[in-house]
N, C-alpha and C positions, 0 to 999 in steps of 0.2 A: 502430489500434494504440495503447496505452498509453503512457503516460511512467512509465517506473519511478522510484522515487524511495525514499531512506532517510532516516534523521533521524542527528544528530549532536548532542551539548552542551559547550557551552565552558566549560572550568574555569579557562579563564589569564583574562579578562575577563568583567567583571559591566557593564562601559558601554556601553550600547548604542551610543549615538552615536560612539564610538572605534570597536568593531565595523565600525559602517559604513564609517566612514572606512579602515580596513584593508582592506575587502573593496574599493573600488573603487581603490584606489591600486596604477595600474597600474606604478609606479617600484620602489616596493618590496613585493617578493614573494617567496619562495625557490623559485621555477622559477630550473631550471638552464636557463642562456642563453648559457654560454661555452663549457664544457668538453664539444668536440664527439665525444670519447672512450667518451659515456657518451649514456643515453638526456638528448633536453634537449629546449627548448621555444623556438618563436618564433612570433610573430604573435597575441602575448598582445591580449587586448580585451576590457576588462571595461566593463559599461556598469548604473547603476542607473537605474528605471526613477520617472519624475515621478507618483507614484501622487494623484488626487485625494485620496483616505481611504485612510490608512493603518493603522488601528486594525477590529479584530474582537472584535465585541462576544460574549462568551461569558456570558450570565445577566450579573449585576452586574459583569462584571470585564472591562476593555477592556487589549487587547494590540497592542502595536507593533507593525509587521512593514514588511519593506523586501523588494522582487524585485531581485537581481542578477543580469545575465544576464552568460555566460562563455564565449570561443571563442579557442581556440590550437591550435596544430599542434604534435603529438609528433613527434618524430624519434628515429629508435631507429639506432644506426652503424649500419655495415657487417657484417652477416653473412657469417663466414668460408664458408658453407654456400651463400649464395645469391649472394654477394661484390656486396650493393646496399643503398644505407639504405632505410629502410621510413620511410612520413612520413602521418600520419593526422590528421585536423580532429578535435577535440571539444568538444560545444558542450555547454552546458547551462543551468541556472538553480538559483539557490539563495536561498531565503524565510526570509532573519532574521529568528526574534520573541523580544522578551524576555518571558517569564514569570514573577513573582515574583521578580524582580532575577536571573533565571537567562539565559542568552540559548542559544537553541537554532538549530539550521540543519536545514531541507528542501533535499536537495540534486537536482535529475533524476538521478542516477550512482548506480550502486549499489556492483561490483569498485572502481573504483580511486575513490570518492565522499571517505573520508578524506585520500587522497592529494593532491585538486585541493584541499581547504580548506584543508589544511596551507599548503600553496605559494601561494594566493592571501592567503592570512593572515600572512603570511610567519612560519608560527611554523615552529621550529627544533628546540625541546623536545622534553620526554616528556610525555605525555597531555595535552597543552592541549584536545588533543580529543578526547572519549571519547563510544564508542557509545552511541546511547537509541534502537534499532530498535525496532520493537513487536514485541514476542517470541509468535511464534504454535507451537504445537506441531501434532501431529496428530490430539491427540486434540478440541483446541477448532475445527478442522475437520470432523470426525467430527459434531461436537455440531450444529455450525452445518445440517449436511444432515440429522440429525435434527430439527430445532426445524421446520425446513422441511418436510420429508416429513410431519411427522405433522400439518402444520396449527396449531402451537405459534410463530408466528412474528413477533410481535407483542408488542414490548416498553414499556410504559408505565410514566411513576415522574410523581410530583405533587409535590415535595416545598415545604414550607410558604416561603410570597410568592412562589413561581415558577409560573410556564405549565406546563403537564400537558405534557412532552416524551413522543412517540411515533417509537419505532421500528420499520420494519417493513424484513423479507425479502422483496420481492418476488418473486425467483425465485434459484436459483443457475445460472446461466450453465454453469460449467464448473469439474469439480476434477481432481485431477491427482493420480498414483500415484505412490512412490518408484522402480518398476523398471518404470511403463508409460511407454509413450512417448506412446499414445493419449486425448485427451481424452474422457470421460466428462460427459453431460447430464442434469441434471435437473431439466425446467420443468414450468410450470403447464400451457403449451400448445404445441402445434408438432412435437413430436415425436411418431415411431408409436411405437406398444407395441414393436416388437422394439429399439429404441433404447432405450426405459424400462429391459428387460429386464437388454439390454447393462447399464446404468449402475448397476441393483440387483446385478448378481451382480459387477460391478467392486467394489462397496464389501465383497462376502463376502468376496472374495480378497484384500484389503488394506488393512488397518489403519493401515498407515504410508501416509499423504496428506501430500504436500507442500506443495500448494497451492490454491484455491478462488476461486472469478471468481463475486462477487455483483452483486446488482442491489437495491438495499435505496431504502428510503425513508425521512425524517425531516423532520417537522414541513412546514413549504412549500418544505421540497425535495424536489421530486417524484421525481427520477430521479439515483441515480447510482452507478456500476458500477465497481467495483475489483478487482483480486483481491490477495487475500493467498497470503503465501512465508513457509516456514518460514526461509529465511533471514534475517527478517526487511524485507525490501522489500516496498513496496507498489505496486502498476501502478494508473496511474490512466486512466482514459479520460474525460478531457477534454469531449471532443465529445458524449457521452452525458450530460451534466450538463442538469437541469432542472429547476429553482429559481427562489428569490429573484437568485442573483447572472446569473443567467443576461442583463441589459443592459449587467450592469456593462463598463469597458472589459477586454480581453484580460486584460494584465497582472495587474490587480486581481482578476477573476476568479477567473484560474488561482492564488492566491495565498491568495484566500480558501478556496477548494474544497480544497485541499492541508489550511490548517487547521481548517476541518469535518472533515475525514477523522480528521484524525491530533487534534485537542485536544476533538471531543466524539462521532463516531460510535464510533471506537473503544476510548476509554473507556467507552461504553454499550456494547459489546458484550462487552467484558472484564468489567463488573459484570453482566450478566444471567447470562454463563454463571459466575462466581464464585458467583454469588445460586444457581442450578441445583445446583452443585455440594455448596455448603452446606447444600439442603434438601433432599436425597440426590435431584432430579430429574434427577440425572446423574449416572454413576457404571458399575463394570462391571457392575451387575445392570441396570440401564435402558438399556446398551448392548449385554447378550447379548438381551435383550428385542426390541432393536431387530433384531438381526441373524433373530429367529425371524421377527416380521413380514414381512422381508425376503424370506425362503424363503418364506412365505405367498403372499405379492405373487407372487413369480415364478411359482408355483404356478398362482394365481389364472388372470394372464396369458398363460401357456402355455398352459391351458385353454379357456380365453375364445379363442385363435387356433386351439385344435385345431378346436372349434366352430363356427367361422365356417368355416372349410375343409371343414366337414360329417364331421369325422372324431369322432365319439361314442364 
């Protein structure tokens, strides 16, 4: 299972090191800790973590970043309906980096993610904290099982005093319908034809895809598998990671892999399909195109099993 995880950017602080210092100061926080009237919080523990290397080198440009990890218990009253308090752990971790004197937060949380940074940050305000999800629609879903399917899946840029960065689709694991409940597959290998079949005639019946679970490759990271949400979250799988950072310890790891994900794979996947887009290799005439192949394949497929059945 994945760690979900969303991104956040702070507009009330540009200093990183003050940053820090709010995010581990467990005295002052605005978790509610008295007033047992209401939903409130105890068994606050926040802890940063001794990172040897704390910088991610991105091309010429080197980024701080700090792991804090976070665990308290919710308590919500008494329910007049169940007449019991309800009382819950939630743990997580949250990846400070400053960017261009910007400082942003990877938090594990996705529903209540703005809520805990509020209250460990003890901001009180209006937008100190504002969204920077990575904004996925359906249609750039759509694109990504395209680019796939047809063998187009293989993104290279060289640009002048940098290393030739390569991006590659290794397979799409699994996408997801607006009104299905059922996961839909489409790999290189492993699956029979009537599960192909299933997954081509899923994508005829629905346009609106919410979500998509890849497995992609970039540069000497060999292996690593996320999937995107249109609600802007990203699920990461951890343990499927196969890389350079893969000795580094735990913390530092999981830290750096968060941003590969988020400060250059999926910048490169936002510019390929912009680049698609702009040199009309994507668009609704190359996605009705798509959808005929589709019926072809199934076609095809169907055929190919009547055959083998001996039914001519």
């Amino acid at each position: 299972m994945g760690i979900n995880t969303t991104r956040w950017k702070d507009k009330e602080n540009e200093n990183f090191n003050k940053v820090i210092e709010l995010l581990v100061n467990e005295e002052e926080n605005s978790f509610n800790t008295n007033d047992e009237t209401k939903v409130h919080y105890k068994n606050i523990v926040i802890n940063k973590h001794s990172l040897e290397n704390n910088i991610y080198k991105k091309e010429s440009e080197s980024i701080e970043f700090e792991k804090v990890d976070f665990n308290f218990t919710k308590v919500r009253p008494t329910a007049a309906l169940i007449n019991e308090k309800s009382e819950s752990i939630i743990s997580g971790y949250i990846v400070a980096y400053e960017k261009k004197s910007v400082i942003y937060y990877i938090i594990s949380r996705h529903s209540d993610s703005k809520n805990i940074l509020r209250n460990i940050l003890n901001y009180t305000g209006n937008k100190e904290i504002v969204d920077n999800k990575i904004a996925v629609e359906s249609d750039f879903i759509i694109w990504l099982i395209y680019k796939f399917y047809n063998s187009l899946n293989v993104y290279s840029i060289n640009e002048d005093n940098q290393e030739e960065q390569t991006l590659k689709i290794e397979s799409i694991i699994g996408f997801k319908g607006d009104a299905e409940d059922e996961i839909s597959r489409i790999t290189t290998d492993g699956d029979t034809v009537m599960n192909l079949i299933s997954s081509i005639a899923f994508l005829l019946e629905s346009r609106k895809l919410t979500s998509i679970k890849l497995k992609v490759r970039f540069n000497n990271h060999q292996k690593l598998v996320f999937k995107l949400h249109i609600n802007g979250s990203i699920n990461i799988d951890m343990d499927e990671y196969n890389g350079d950072f893969r000795n580094l310890e735990e913390n530092e790891r999981t830290a750096k892999i968060l941003l590969l994900i988020y400060l250059e794979i999926m910048p490169l996947l936002s510019e390929w399909y912009e680049e698609d887009k702009s040199n009309n290799n994507w668009g609704n005439g190359v996605y009705n195109q798509f959808l005929d192949k589709l019926i072809t394949d199934i076609e095809e497929k169907v055929n190919q099993k009547k055959s083998q059945n001996g039914d001519t």
